[in-house]
MDAnalysis code that builds the backbone (N, CA, C; Angstrom):
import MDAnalysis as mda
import numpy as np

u = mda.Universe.empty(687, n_residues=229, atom_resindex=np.repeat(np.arange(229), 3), trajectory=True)
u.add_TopologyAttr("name", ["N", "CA", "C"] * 229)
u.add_TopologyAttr("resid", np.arange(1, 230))
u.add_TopologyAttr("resname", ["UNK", "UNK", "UNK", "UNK", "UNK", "UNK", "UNK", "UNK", "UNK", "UNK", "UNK", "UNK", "UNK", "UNK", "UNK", "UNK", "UNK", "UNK", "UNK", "UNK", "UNK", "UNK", "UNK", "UNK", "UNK", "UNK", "UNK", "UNK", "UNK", "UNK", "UNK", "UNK", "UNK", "UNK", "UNK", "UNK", "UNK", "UNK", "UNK", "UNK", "UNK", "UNK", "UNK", "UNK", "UNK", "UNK", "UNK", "UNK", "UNK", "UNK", "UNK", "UNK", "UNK", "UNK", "UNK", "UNK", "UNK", "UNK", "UNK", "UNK", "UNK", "UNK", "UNK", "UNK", "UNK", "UNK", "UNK", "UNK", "UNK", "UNK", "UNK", "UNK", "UNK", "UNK", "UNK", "UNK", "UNK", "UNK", "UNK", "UNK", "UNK", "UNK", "UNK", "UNK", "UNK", "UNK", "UNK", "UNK", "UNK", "UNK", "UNK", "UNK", "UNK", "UNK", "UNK", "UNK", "UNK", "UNK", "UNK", "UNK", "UNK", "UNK", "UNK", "UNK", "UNK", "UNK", "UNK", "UNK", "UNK", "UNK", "UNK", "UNK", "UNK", "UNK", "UNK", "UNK", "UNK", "UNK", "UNK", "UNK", "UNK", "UNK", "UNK", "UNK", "UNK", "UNK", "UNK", "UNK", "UNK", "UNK", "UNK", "UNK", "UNK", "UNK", "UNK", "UNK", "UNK", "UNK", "UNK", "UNK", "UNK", "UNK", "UNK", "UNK", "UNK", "UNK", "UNK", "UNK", "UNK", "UNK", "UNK", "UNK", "UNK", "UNK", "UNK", "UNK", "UNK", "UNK", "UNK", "UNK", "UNK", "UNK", "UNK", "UNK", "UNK", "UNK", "UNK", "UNK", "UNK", "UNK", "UNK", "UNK", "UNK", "UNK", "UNK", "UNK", "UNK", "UNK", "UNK", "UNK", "UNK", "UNK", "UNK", "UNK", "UNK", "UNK", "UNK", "UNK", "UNK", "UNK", "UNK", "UNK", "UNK", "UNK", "UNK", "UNK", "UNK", "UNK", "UNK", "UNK", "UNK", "UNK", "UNK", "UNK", "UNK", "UNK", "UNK", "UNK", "UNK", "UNK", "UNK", "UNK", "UNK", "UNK", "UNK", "UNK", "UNK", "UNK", "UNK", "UNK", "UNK", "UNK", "UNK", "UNK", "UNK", "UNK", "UNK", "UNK", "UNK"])
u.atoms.positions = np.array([
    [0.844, -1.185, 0.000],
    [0.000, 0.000, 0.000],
    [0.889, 1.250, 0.000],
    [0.852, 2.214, -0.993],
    [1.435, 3.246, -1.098],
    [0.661, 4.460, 0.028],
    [1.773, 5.021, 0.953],
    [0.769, 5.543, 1.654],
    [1.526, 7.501, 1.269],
    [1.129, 8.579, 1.128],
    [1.198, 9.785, 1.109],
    [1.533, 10.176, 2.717],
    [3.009, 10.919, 2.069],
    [3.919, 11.863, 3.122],
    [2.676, 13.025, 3.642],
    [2.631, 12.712, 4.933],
    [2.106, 13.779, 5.651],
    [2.684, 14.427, 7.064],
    [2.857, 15.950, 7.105],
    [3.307, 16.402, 8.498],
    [2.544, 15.811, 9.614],
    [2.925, 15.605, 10.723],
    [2.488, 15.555, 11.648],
    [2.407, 16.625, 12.928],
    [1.821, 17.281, 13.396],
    [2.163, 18.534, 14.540],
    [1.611, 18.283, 15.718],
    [2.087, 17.885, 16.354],
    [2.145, 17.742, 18.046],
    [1.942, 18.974, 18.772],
    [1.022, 19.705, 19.475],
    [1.729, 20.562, 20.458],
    [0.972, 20.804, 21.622],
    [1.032, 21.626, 22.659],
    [0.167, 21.530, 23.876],
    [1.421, 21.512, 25.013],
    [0.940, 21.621, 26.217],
    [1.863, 21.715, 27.537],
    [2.547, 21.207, 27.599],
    [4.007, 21.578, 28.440],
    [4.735, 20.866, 29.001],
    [4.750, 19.295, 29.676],
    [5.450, 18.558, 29.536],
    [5.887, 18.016, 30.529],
    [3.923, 16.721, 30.385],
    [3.590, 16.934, 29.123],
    [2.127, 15.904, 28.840],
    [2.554, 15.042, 28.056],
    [3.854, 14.894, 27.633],
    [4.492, 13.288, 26.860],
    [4.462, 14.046, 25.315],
    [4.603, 15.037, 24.617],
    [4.457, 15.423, 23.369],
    [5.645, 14.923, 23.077],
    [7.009, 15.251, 23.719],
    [8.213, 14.482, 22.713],
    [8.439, 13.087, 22.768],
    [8.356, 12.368, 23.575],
    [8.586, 11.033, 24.106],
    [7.541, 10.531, 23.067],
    [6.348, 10.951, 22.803],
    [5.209, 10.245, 21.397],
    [5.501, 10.478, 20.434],
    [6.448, 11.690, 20.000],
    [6.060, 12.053, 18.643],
    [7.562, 11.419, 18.169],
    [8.814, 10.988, 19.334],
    [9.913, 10.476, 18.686],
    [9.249, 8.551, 18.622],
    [8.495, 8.304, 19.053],
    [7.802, 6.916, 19.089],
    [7.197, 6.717, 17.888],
    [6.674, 7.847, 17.831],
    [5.992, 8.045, 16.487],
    [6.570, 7.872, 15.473],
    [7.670, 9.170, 15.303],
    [8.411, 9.219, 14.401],
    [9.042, 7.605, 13.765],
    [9.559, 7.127, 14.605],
    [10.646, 5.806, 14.505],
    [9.319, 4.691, 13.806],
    [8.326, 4.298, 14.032],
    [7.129, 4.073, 13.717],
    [7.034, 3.742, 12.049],
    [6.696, 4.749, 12.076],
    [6.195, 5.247, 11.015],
    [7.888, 5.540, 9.505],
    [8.908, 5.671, 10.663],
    [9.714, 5.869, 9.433],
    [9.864, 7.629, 9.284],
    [9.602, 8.423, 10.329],
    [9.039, 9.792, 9.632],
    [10.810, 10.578, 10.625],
    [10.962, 11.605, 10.064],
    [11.932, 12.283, 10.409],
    [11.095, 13.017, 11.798],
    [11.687, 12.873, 13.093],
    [11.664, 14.021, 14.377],
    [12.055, 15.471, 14.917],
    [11.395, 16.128, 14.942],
    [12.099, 17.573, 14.978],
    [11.367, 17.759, 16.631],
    [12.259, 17.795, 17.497],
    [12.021, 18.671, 18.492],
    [12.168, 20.556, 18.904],
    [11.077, 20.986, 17.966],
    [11.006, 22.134, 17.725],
    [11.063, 22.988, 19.665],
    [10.733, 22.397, 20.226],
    [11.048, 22.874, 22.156],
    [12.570, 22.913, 22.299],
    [13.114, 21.630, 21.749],
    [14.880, 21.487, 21.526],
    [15.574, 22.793, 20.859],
    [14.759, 23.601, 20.305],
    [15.372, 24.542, 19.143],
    [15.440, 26.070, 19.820],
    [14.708, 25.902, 20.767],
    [14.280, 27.188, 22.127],
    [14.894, 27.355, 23.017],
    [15.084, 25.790, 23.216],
    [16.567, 25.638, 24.556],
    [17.631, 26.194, 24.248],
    [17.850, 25.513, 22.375],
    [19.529, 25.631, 22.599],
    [19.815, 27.453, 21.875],
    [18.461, 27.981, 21.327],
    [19.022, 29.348, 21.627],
    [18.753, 30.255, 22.766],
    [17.768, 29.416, 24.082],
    [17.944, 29.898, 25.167],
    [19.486, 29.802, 26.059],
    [19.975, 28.779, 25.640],
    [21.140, 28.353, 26.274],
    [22.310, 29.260, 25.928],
    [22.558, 29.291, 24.685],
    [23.527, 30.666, 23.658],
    [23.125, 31.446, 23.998],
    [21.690, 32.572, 24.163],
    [21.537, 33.832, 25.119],
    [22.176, 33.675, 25.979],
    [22.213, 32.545, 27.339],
    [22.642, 33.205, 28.747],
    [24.385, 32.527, 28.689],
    [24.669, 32.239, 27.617],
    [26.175, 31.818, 27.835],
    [27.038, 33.390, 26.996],
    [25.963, 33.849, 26.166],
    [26.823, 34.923, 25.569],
    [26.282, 36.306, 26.399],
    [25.365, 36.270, 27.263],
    [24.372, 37.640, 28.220],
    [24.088, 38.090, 27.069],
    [23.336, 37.631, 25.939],
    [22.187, 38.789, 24.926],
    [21.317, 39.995, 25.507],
    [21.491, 40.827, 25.708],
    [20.418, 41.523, 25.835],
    [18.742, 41.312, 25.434],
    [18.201, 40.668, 25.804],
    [17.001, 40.651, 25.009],
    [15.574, 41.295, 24.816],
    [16.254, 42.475, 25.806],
    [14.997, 43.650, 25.177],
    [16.013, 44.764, 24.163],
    [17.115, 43.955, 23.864],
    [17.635, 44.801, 22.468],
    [17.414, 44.150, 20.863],
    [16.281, 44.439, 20.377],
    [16.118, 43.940, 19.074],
    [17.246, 43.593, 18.336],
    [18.480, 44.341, 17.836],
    [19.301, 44.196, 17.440],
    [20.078, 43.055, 17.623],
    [20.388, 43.682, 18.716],
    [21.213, 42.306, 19.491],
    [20.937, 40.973, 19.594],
    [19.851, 40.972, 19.827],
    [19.066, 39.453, 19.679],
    [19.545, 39.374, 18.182],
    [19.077, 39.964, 16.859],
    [19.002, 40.076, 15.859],
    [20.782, 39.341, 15.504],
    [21.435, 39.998, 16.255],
    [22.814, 39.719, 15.737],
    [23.278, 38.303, 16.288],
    [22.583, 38.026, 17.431],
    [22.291, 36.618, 17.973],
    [22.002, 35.534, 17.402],
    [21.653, 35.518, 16.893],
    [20.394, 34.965, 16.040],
    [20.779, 34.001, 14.843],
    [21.813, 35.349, 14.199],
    [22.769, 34.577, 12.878],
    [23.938, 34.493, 13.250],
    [24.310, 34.272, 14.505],
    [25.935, 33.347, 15.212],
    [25.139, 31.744, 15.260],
    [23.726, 31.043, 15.366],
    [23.142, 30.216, 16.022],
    [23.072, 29.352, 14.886],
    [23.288, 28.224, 14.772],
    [23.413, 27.041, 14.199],
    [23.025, 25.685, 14.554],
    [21.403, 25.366, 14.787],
    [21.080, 24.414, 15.427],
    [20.733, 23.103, 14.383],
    [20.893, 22.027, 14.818],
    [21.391, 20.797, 14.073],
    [20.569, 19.375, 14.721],
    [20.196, 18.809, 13.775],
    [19.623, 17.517, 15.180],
    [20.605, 16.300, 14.383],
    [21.281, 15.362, 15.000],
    [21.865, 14.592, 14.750],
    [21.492, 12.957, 15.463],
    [21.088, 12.053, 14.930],
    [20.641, 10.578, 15.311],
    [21.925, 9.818, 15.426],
    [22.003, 9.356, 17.183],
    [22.874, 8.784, 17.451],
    [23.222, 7.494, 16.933],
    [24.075, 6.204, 17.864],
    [23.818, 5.286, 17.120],
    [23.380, 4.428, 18.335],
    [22.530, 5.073, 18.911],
    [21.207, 4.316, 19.963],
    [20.226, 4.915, 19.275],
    [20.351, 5.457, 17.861],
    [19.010, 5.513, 17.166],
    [17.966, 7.136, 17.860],
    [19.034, 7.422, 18.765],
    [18.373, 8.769, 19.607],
    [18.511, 10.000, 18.905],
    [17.720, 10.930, 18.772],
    [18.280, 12.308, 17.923],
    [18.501, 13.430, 19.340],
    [19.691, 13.767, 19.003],
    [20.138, 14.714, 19.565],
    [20.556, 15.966, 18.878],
    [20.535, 17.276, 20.121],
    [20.502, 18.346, 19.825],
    [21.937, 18.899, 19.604],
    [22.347, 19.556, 18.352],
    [23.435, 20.334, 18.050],
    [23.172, 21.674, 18.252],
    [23.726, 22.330, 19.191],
    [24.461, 23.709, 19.192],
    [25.818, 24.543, 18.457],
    [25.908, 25.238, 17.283],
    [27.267, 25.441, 16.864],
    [27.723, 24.429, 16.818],
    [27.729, 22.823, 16.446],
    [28.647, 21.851, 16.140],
    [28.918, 21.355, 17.562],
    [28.655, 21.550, 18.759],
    [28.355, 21.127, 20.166],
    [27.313, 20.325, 20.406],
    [27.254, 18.764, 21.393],
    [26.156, 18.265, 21.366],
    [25.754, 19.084, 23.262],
    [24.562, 19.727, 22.936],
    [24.052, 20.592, 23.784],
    [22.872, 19.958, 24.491],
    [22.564, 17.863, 24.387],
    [21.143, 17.883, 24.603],
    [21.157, 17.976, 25.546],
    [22.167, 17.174, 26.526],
    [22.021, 16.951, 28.142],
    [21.618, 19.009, 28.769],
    [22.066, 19.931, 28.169],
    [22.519, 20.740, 28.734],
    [21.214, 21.962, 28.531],
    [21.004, 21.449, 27.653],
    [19.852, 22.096, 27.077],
    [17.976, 21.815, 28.578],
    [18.101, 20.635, 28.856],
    [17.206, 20.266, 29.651],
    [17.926, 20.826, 31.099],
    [18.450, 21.313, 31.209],
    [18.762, 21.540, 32.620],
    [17.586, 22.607, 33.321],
    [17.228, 22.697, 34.732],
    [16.161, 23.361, 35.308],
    [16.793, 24.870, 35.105],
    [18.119, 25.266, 34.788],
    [18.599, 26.602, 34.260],
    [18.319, 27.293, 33.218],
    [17.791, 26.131, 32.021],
    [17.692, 26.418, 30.587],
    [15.828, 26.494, 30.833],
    [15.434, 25.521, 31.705],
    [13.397, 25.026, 31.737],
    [13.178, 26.942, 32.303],
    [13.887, 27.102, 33.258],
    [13.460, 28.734, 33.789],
    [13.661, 29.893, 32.751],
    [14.480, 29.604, 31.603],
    [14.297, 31.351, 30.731],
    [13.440, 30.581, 30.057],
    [13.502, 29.722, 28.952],
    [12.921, 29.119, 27.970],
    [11.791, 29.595, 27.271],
    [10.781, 29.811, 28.291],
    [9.547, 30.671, 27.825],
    [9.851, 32.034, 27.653],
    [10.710, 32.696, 28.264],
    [10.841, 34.354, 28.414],
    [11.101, 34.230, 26.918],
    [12.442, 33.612, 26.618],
    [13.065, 33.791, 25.432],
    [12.089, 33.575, 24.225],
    [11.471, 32.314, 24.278],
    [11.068, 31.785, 22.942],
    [9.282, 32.826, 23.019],
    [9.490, 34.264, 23.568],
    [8.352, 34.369, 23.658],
    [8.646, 36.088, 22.732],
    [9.994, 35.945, 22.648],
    [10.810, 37.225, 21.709],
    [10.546, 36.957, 20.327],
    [9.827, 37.956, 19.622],
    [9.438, 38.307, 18.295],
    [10.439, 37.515, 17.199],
    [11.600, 38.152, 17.401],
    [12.766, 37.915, 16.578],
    [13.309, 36.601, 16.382],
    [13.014, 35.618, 18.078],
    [13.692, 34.654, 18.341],
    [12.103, 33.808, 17.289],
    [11.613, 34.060, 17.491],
    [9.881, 32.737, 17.219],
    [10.399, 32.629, 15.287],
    [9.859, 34.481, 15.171],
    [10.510, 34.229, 13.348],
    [11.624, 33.760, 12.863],
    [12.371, 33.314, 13.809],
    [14.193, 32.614, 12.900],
    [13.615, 31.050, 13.036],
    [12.924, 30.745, 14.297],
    [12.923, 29.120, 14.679],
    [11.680, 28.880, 13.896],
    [10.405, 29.616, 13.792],
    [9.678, 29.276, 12.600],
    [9.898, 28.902, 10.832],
    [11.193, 29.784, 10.606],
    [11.755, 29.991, 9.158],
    [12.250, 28.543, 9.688],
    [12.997, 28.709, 9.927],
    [13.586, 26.981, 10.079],
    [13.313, 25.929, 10.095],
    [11.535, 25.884, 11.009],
    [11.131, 24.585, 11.440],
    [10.563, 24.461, 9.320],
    [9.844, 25.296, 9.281],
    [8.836, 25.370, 7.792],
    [10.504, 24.189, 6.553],
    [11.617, 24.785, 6.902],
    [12.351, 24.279, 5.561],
    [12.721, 22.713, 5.898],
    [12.962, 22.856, 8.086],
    [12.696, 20.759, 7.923],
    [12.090, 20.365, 7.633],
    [10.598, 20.662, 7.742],
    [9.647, 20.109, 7.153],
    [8.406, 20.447, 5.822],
    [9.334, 20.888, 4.493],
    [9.190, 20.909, 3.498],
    [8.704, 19.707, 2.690],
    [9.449, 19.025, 2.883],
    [9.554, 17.243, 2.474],
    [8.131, 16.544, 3.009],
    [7.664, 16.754, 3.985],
    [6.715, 16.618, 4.596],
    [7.387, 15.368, 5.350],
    [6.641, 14.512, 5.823],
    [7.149, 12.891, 6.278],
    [8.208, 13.444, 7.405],
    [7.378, 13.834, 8.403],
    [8.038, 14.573, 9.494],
    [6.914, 14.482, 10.877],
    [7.582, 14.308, 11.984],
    [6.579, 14.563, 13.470],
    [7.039, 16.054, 14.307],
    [6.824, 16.886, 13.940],
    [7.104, 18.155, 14.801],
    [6.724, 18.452, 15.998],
    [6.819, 18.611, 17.279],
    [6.220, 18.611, 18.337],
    [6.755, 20.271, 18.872],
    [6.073, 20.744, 19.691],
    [6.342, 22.118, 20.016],
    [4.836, 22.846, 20.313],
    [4.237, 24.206, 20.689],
    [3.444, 24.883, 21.139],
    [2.742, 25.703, 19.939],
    [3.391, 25.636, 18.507],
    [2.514, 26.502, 17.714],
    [2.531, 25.473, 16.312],
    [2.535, 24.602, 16.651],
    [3.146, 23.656, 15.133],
    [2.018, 24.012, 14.341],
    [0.918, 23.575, 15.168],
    [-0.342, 23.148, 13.783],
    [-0.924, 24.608, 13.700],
    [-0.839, 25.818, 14.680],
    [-1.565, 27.274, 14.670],
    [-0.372, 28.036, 14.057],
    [0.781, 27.901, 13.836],
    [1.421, 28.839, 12.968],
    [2.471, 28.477, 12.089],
    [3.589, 27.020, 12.633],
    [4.355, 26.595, 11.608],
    [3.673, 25.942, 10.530],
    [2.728, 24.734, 10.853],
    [2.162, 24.423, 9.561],
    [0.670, 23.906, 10.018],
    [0.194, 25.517, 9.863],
    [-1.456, 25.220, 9.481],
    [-2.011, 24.446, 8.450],
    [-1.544, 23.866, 7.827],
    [-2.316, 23.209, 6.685],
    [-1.530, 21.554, 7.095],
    [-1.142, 21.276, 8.257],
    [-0.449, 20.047, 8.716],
    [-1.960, 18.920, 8.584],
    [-1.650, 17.841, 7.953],
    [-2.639, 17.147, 7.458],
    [-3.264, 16.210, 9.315],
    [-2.402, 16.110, 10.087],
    [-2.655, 15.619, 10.906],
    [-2.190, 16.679, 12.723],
    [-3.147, 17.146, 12.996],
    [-2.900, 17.777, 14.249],
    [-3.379, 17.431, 15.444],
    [-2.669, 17.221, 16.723],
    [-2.930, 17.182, 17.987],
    [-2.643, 17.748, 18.585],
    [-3.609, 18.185, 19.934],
    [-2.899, 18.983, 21.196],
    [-3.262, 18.394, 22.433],
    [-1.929, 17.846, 22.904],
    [-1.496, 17.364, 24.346],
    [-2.087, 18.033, 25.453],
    [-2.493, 17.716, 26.295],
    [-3.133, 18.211, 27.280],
    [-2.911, 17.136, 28.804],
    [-2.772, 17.527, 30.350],
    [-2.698, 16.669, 31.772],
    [-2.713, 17.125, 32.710],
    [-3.263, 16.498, 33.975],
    [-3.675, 17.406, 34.842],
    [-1.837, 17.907, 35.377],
    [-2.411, 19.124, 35.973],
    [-0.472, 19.841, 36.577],
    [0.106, 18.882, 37.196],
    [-0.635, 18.266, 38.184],
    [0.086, 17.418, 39.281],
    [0.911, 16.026, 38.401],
    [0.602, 15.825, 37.711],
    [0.733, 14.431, 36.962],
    [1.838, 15.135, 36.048],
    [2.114, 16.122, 35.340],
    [3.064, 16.705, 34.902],
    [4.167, 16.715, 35.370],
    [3.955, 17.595, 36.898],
    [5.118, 17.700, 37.735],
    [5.905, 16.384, 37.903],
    [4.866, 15.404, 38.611],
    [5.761, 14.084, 39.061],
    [5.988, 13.736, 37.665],
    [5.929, 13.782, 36.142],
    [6.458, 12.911, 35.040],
    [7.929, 13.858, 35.002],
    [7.504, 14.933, 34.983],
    [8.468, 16.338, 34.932],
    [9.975, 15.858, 35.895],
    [9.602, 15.632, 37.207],
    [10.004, 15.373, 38.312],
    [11.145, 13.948, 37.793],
    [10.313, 13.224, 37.509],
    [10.896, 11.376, 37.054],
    [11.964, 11.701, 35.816],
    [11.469, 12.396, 34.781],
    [12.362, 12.476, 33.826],
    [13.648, 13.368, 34.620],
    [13.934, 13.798, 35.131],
    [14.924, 14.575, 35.683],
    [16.077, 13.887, 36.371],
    [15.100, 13.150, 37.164],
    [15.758, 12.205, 38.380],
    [16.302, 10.748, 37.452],
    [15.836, 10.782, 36.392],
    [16.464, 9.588, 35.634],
    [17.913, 10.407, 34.718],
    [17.955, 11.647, 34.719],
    [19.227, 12.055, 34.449],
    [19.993, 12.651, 35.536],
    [19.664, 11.806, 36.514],
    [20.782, 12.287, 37.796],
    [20.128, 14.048, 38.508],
    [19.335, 14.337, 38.156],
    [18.870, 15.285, 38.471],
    [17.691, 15.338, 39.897],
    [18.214, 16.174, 41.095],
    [16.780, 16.033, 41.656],
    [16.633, 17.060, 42.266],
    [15.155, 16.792, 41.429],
    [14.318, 19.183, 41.942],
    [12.970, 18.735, 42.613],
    [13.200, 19.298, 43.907],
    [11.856, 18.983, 44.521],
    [11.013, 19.689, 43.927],
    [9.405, 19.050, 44.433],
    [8.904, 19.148, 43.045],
    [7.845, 20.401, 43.250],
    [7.952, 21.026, 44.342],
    [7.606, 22.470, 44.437],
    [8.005, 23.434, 43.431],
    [9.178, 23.428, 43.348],
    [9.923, 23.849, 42.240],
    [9.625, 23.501, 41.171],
    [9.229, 22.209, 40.532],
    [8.941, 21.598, 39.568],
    [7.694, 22.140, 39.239],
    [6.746, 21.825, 39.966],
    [5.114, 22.921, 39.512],
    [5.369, 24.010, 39.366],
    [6.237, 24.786, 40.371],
    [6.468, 26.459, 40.039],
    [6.959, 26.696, 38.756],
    [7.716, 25.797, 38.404],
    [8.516, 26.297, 36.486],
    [7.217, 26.082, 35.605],
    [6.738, 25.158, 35.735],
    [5.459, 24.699, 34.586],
    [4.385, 25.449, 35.003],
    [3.940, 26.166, 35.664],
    [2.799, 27.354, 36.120],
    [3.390, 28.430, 35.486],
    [4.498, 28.597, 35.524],
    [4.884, 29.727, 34.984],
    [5.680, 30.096, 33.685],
    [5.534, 28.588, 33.135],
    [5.847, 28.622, 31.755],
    [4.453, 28.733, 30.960],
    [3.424, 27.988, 31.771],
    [2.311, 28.179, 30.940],
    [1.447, 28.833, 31.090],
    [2.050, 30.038, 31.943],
    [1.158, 31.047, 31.978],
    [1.690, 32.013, 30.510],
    [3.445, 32.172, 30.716],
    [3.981, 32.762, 29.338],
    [3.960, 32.490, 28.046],
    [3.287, 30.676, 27.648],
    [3.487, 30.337, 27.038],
    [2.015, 30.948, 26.129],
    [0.892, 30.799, 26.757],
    [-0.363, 30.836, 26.780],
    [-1.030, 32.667, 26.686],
    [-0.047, 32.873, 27.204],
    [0.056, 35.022, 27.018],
    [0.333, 35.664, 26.187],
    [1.756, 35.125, 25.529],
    [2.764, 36.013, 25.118],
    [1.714, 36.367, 23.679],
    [2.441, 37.552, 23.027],
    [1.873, 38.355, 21.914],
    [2.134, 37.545, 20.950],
    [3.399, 36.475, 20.552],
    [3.866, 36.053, 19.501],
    [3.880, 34.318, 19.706],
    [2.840, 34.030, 18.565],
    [2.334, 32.294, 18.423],
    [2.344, 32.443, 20.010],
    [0.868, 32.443, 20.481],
    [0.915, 32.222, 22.079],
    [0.361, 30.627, 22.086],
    [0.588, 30.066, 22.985],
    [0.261, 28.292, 22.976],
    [-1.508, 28.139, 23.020],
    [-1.888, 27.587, 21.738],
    [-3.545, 27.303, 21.895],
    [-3.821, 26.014, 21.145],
    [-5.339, 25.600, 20.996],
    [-5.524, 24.615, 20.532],
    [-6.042, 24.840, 18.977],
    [-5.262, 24.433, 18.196],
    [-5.807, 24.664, 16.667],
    [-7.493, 24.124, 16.205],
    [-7.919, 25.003, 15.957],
    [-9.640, 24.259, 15.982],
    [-9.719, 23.140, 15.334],
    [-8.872, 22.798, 14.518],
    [-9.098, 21.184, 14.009],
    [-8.206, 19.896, 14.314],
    [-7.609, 20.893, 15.644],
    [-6.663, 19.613, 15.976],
    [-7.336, 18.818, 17.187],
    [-6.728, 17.558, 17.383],
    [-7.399, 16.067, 17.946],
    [-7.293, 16.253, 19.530],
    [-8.005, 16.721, 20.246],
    [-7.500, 17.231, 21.774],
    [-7.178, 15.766, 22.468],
    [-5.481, 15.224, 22.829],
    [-5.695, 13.901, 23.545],
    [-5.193, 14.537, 25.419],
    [-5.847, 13.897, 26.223],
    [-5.758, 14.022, 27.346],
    [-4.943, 12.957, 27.711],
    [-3.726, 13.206, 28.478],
    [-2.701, 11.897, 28.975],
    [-2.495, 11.800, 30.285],
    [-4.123, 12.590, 31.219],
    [-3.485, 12.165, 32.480],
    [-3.476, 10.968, 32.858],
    [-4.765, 9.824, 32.000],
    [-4.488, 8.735, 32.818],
    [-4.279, 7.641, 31.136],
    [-3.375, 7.980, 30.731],
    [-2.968, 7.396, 29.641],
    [-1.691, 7.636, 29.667],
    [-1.493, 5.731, 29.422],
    [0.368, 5.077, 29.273],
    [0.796, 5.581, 27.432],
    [2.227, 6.119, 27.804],
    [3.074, 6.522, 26.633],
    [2.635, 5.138, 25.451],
    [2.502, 4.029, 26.014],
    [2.500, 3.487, 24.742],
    [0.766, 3.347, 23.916],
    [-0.282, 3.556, 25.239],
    [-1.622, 3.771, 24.532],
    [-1.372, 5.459, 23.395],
    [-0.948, 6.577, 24.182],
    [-0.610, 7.292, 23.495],
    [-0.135, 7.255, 22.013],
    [1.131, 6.880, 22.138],
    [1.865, 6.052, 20.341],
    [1.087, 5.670, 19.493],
    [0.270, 4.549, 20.300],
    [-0.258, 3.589, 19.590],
    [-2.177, 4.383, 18.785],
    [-2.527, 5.777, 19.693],
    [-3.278, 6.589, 19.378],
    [-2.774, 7.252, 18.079],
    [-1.538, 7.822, 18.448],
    [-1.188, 8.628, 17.513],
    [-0.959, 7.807, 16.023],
    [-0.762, 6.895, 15.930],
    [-0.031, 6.088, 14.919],
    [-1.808, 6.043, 14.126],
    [-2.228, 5.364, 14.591],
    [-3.544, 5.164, 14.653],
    [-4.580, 5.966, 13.497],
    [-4.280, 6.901, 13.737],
    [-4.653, 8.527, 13.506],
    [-4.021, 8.975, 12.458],
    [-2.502, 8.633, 12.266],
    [-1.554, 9.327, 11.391],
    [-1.978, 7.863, 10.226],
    [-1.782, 6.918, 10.358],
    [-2.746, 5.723, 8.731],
    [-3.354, 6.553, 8.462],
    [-4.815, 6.730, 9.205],
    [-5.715, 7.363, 8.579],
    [-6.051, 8.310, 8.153],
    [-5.008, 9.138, 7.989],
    [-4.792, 10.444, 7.102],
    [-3.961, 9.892, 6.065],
    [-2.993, 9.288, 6.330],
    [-1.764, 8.759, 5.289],
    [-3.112, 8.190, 4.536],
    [-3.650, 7.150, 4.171],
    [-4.397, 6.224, 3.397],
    [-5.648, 6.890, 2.857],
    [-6.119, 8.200, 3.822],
    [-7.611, 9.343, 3.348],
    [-6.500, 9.786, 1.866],
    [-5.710, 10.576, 2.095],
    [-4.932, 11.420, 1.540],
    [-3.780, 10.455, 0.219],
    [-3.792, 9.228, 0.093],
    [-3.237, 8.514, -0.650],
    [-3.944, 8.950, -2.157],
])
């Protein structure tokens, strides 16, 4: 069965399983992964290693085209994040990079460089994009859209677990305080603010396992591949 390349766009809250499905997905299906959240970090990370100014348009501006972000598939089959020719993933997730993340990716200048970008990975189509504006501003016409959605508490402790499985441990006061206050910025800001695209598939994962998830999404993505054949 010949099936037709279609985008896929993931997006919705933090810390509700959007990357962990859509790289499940991806591998699946055969489809290329873009962690478009990965692309926020690592020019949140280059702001506070170079101090950008970022209520200076310019400066950001001049920021902007020093930045060279790259995803590279290990050979555990994992895609990881390139910074300038640096592998930045571990560094990129740190609770240092989770606290600007929203400020930054909520800058005019910074959204239009990582939008131009995400649009030319996924030209080709035969792609899983995951991130907060995929299907409402990178690709509205994405043949297949969802938005992630879980209750906070269930966030935090997944939030919490993924951390502590990289040697990391943030009590988890702290842990709700970053995600309250990412999605209050995320959900505010003037530029692609985080919403639900009216024709995208609302899945709820508070009491749904990563692999019912996958196995939703996959599900969903045939039946556009085979409508659209």
């Amino acid at each position: 069965m010949n099936l037709r390349k279609i985008v896929i766009a993931i997006d919705g809250y933090s810390a509700c399983g959007k990357s962990s499905t859509a790289k499940l997905v991806a591998n699946i299906l055969g489809y290329r992964y873009i962690d478009t959240g990965a692309m926020y970090r690592a020019v949140t990370l280059y702001f506070m290693e170079h101090h950008v100014a970022i209520t200076n348009p310019k400066e950001v501006s001049r920021a902007l085209q020093q930045i060279n972000i790259a995803f590279v598939v290990n050979s555990k089959n994992v895609t990881e994040t390139f910074l300038n020719g640096l592998n930045v993933e571990k560094t990129i997730r740190s609770m240092r990079v989770s606290e600007r993340v929203s400020e930054i990716s909520a800058i005019k200048e910074v959204r239009m460089a990582m939008v131009e970008q995400q649009r030319k990975m996924g030209k080709e189509k035969a792609v899983v994009m995951d991130g907060r504006d995929i299907g409402t501003v990178v690709f509205p016409q994405a043949e297949l859209k969802l938005f992630m959605s879980a209750d906070l508490l269930v966030r935090a402790f997944r939030r919490q677990k993924e951390l502590l499985e990289k040697d990391r441990m943030i009590d988890l006061d702290d842990v709700i305080t970053n995600i309250v206050q990412r999605d209050e910025i995320d959900t505010t800001r003037a530029e692609s603010p985080l919403r639900k695209a009216d024709d995208a598939i609302l899945i709820d994962t508070t009491h749904v396992s990563l692999d019912e998830q996958v196995d939703e999404v996959v599900r969903l993505a045939l039946a556009k591949m085979i409508i659209n054949a």
